[in-house]
C-alpha positions in Angstrom: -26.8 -5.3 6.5 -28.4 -3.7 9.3 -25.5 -4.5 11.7 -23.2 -2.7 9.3 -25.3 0.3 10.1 -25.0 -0.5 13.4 -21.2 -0.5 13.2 -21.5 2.5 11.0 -23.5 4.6 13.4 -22.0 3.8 16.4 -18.6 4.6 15.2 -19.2 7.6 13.2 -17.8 6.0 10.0 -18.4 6.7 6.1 -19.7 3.9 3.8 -15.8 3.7 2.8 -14.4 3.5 6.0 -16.6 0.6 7.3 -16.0 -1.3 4.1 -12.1 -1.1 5.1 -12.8 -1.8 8.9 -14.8 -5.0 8.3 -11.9 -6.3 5.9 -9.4 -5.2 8.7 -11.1 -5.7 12.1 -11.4 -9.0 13.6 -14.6 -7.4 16.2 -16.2 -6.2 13.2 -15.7 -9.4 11.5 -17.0 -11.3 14.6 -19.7 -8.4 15.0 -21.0 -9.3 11.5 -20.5 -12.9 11.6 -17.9 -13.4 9.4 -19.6 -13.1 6.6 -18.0 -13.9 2.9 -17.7 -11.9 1.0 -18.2 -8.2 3.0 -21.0 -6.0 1.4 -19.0 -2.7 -0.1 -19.7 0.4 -0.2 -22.0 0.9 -2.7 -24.0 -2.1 -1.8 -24.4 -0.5 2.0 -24.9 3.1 0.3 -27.9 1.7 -1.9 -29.4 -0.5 1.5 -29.3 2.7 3.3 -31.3 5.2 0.7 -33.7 1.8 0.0 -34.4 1.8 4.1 -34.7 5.8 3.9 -37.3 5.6 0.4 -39.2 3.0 2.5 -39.3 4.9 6.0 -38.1 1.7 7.5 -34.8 2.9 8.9 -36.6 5.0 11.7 -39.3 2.1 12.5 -35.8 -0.4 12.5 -34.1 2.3 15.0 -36.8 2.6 17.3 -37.3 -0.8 17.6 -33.1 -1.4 18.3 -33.5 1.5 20.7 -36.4 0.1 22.2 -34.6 -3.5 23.1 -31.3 -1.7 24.2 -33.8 0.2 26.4 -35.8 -3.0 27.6 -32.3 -4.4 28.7 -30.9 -1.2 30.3 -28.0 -0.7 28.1 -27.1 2.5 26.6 -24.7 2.7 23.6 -21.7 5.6 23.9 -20.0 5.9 20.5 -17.2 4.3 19.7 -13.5 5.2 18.3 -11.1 3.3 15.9 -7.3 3.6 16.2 -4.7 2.8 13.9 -2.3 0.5 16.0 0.5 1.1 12.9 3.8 1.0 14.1 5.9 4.0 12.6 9.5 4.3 12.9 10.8 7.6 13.3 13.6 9.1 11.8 16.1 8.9 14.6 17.9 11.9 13.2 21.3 13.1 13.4 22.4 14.6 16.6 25.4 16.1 17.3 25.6 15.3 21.4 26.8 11.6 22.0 24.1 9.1 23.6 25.0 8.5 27.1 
């Protein structure tokens, strides 16, 4: 669950949107594991106010920041794009193609 947060953080991504990522992308699956089934949304919503009530999420940050730190790696966020091909409409024109 806490690599989903990972994911979550590092990419900027609502509880939705990482439920549809780690259906969709195969680094995310091989990120998590490839676990079966995927936790959804609700199930990562309720880990993350449960880490939150406890005060555990900023003790399991600082210690994730800490190893990154011990290693010398520093973590840049992350983007997502949509490789979707979309036809466009090649229109009606007027002039001939030539």
């Amino acid at each position: 669950m806490f690599k989903i947060l990972i994911l979550q953080q590092w990419f900027g991504l609502s509880d939705l949107e990482v439920e549809r990522q780690m259906a969709e992308c195969i680094s995310f699956m091989a990120f998590l594991g490839f676990p079966s089934p995927f936790s959804d949304s609700r199930t990562i919503w309720l880990f993350k106010e449960r880490m939150a009530e406890t005060g555990k999420d900023k003790i399991v940050w600082s210690e994730l920041q800490r190893q990154l730190d011990a290693k010398g790696l520093q973590v840049k966020r992350g983007t997502i794009q949509d490789a979707t091909f979309i036809e466009a409409d090649p229109g009606s024109s007027k002039k001939p193609r030539g």
